[in-house]
N, C-alpha and C positions, 0 to 999 in steps of 0.2 A: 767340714773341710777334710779333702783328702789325702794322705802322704806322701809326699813331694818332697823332694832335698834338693829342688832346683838347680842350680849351677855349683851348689857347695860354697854359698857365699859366707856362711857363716864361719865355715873351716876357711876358707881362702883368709878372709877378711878379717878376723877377729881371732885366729886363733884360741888359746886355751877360755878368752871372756867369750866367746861366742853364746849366744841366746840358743838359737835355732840353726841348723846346718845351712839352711835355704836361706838366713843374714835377717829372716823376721822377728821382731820379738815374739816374747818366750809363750807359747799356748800351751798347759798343759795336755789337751786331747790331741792337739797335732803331734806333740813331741811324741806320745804315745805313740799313735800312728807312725810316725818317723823313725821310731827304735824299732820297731817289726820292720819295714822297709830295712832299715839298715844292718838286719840280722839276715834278710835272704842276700843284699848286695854280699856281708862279712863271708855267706856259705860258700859263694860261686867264688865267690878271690878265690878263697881256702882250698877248695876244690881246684883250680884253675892251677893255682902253686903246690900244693900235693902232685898234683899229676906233671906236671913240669920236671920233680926230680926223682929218680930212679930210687932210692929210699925211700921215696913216699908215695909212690904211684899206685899202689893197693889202698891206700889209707881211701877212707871215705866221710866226707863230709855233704850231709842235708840237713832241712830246717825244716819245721813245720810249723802248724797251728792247729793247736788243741781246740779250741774255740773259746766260749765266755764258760770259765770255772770260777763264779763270783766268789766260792769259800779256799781260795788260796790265799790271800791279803793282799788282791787289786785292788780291793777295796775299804785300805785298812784304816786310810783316813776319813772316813763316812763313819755314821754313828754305829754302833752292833745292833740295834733295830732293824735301820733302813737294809743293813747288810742282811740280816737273818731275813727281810720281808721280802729284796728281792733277790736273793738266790733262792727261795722256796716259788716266788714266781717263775724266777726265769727258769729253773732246772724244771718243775713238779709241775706248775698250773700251765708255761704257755710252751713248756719244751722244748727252750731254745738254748740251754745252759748245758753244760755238761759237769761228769763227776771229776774229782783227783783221778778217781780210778780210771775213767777214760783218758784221760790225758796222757797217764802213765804207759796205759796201754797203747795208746798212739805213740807211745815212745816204742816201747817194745817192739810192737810189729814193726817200724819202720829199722829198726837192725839187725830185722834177718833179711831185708828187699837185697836180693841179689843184681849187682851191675846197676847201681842204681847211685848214681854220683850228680853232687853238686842240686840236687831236684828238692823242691817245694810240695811240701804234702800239707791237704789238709782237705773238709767236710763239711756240708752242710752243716747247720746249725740243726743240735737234736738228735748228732747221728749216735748220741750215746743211747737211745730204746733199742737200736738194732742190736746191741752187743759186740762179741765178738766178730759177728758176722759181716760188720762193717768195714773190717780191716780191707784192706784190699778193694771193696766196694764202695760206699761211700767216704771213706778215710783213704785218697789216695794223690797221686802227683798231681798237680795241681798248676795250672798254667798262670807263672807270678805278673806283674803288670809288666805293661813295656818299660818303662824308666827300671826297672829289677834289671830288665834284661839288657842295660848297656854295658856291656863290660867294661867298657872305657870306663864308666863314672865311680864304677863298682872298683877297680885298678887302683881310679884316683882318694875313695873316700877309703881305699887301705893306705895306700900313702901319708896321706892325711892328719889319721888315725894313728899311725906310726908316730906323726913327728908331735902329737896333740899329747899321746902318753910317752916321749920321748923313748921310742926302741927304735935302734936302727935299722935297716934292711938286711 
């Protein structure tokens, strides 16, 4: 299943008991999915309000994706077997995992990109063999899905969000 927060039915309808934003009950894989969606919607608000006020119109907000680092504790509720067999698959035998250290480093380079606001970074799976050299090559903006790019929904689910942890505007 794919990440979708459909109409916000869950935040409309249910407020703080809400399951699912999209008003489904609760999947763990999708909510998953659903937190990453709703961290590129959170970027572009912040982005969009930064640039709005003259005090904060340099400030710079983006988001990325590191990709699958199994040894951070995504995987903390699995056994440490299943955890140690597959981050040594996915990182070492099939290449599709990456380090802390890449991650990290995807952090880093993305806070020197100049003029580079409100954008979605991220890589192939495995882009940690290239190293460094991937920064800017294959670690780079990255075109989010269409539902990312409604700002209307992205507007609405900071509203929201506001009144679900009680902060005013």
């Amino acid at each position: 299943e794919t990440a979708t927060l459909g109409d916000l039915t869950g935040f409309e309808r249910d407020g703080k008991l809400f399951e699912m934003v999209d008003g489904n009950p609760f999947n763990a894989d999708k909510a998953y999915k659903d937190s990453k969606l709703c961290n590129v919607f959170f970027t572009r608000e912040l982005q969009r309000r930064l640039e709005a006020s003259p005090s904060t119109k340099g400030v710079t907000a983006n988001c990325f994706n590191p990709g699958l680092i199994v040894s951070t504790g995504l995987f903390r509720d699995q056994s440490k077997i299943f955890t140690k067999i597959f981050d040594v698959a996915a990182t070492d035998l099939l290449k599709v995992g990456e380090t802390p250290e890449w991650g990290g480093g995807c952090l880093a380079y993305m806070t020197t990109i100049q003029n580079s606001r409100g954008l979605y970074y991220s890589s192939p799976p495995g882009s940690v063999k290239y190293g460094e050299a991937a920064y800017g090559n294959q670690f780079t903006t990255t075109t989010c899905s269409k539902e990312a790019q409604d700002d209307a929904k992205g507007k609405r689910l900071w509203e929201l969000s506001q009144q679900l942890v009680g902060i005013s505007a």
